[in-house]
N, C-alpha and C positions, 0 to 999 in steps of 0.2 A: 504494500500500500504506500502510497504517497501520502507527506503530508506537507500541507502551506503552514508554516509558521511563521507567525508577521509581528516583527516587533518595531520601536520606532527608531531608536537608534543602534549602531555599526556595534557596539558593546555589546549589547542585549542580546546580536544577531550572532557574536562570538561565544557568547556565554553559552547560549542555543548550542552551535557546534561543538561545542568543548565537550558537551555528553555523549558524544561520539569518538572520543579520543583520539583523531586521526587529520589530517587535513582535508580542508571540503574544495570539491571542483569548484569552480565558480564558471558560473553561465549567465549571459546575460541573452536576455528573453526580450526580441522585439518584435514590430509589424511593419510595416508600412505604414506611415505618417505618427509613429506612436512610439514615443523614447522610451527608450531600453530599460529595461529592471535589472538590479545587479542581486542573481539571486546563487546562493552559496546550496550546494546539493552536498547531502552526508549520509551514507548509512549507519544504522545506527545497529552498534554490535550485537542485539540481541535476532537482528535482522527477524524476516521481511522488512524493513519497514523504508521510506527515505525519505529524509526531511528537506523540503527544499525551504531556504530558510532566506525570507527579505528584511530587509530593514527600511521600511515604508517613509520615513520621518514622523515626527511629533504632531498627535492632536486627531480627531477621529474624519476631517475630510482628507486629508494627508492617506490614514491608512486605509479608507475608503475606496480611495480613488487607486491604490496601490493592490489593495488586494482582488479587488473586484479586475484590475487590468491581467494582473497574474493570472487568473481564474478562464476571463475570456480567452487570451493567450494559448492555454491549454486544456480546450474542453475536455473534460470527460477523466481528466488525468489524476486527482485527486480526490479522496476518499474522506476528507476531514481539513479543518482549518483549524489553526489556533491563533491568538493571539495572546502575545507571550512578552515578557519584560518584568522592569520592579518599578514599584507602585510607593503610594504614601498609607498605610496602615492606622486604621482604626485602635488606639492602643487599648482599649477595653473588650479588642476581639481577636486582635492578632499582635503578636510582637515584631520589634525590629529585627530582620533575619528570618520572622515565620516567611510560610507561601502559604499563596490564597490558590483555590480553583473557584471560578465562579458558578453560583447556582440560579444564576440571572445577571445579567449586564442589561444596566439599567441608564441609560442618560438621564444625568443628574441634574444638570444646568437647559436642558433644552426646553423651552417653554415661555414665557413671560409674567413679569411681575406684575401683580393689581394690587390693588387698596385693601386686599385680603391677606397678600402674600402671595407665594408664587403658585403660579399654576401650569403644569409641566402639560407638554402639546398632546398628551391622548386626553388631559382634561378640557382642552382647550378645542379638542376636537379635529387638530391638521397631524392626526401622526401617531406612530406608536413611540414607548420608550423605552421598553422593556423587549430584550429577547433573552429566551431560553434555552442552553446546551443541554443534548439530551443527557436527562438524568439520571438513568444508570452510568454511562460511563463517566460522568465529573463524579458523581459518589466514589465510585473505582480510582478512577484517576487520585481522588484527592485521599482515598485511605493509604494507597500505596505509595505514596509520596510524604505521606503522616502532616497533609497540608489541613487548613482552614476550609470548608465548602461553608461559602456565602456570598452574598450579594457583592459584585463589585461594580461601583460607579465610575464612568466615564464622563469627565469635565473637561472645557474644553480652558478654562480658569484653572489652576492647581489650587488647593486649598493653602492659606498662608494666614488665617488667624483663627482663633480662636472660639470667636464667635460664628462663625462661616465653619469649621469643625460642628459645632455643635446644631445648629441649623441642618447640615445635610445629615446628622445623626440620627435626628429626631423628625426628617421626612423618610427615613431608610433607615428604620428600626434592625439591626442585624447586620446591617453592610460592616465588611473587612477592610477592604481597600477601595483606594480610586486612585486610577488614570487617566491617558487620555485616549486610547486608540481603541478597545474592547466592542463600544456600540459601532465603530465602521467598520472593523472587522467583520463582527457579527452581521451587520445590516449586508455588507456583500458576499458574505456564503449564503444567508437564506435569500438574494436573489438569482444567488446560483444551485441553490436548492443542494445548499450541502450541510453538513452538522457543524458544529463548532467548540472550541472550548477557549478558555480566558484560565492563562496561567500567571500568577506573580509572585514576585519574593520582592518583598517590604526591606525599603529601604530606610526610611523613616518614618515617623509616626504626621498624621493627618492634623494640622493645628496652624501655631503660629512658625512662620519660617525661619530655623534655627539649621542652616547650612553646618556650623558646626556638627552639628550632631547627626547630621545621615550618615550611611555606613553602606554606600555605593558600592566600595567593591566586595563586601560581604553578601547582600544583596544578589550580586551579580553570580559567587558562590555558589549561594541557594538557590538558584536558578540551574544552574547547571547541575547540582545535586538531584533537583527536581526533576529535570527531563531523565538523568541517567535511570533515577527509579521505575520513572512510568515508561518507560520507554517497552516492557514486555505487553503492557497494558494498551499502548498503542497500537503492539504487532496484533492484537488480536480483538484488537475493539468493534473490528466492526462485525466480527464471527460469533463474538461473545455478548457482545451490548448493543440494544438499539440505536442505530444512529438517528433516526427518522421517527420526532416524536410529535404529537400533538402540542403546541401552543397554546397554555393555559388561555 
């Protein structure tokens, strides 16, 4: 099986390969009138499996626009998507160094503000904001990785105080982390009618921004820990667990 793994940056995308121990081919994938993707291809030693692994840029129309191209590029070719990096962490549900599998990716900030507060665009009525990884395999995925499964939010904003911490806390009772790319990820595999999953390993805690204290290349670590674990779970997820689920 193939899998797209999309993260945003060139780190994230090494960290990816690194669970594979080995150096990855790099291939870059284009069309006619459509620039190139620089996408890194690894098998992953427990084999079947191969990750072709991009680095989209930062923010969810960046990884939108990157994975949905990858996708067209090569119909038929891939079996699952992921979207994969380190995130900012909920500290009363993940630690700095935990991983999250997400059990919904949810756009946190898309919507508009009223005289009520905010009201996110499936309330608003132009859009959904939540998608779904099928849930047997993120359960799997996230026990064999000894990760977090919970809500991960997608912002196109980073969270940087405090107050803004405890606001999307208390609209996303249970949420672990947020980043930024998860909801474009996800929004272009269910229009390629493919599954998905949302991987992170928490670099810092979700609040006021305190650059001192993130722990980036630990992070980056647990990242690469994570894929080496799930990596048996991937050769056989699509034999073992439904890919293809109903949409709460």
């Amino acid at each position: 099986m193939r899998v797209l793994v999309v993260t945003a940056v060139d780190a994230e995308r090494d960290a990816v390969l690194a669970a594979a121990g080995g150096d990855a081919a790099v291939r870059r994938q284009a069309s006619p009138g459509v620039g190139a993707l620089d996408i890194r291809d690894v098998s992953l030693p427990t084999g079947p499996v191969t990750l072709d692994v991009l680095a989209s840029g930062a923010g969810p129309a960046a990884a939108a626009a990157a994975t949905a191209t990858a996708l067209a590029l090569a119909p038929g070719d891939y079996g699952l998507v992921v979207s994969a990096g380190i995130a900012g962490g909920f500290a009363d549900v993940v630690p700095v160094g935990g991983s999250v599998v997400a059990s919904r990716v949810v756009a946190a900030d898309l919507g508009s503000e009223t005289d009520e507060g905010f009201a996110d665009a499936a309330a608003l009525g132009y859009g959904t904001v939540v998608h779904h990884p099928p849930a047997a395999l993120a359960r799997v995925v996230a026990e064999t990785a000894g990760a977090v499964l919970a809500p991960v939010l997608t912002v196109s904003t980073v969270t940087g105080t405090a107050d803004r911490a405890a606001e999307l806390a208390a609209r996303h009772p249970g949420a672990a982390a947020e980043a930024m790319e998860g909801f474009g990820v996800a929004a272009a595999a269910v229009l390629h009618g493919l599954p998905f999953l949302e991987i992170r390993a928490v670099s810092n805690a979700v609040g006021p921004r305190d650059r001192a204290a993130w722990r980036i290349a630990e992070a980056l670590a647990a990242l690469t820990r994570t894929f080496t674990a799930v990596a048996p779970v991937l050769r056989d997820g699509v034999d073992d667990h439904p890919l293809h689920e109903e949409q709460p």
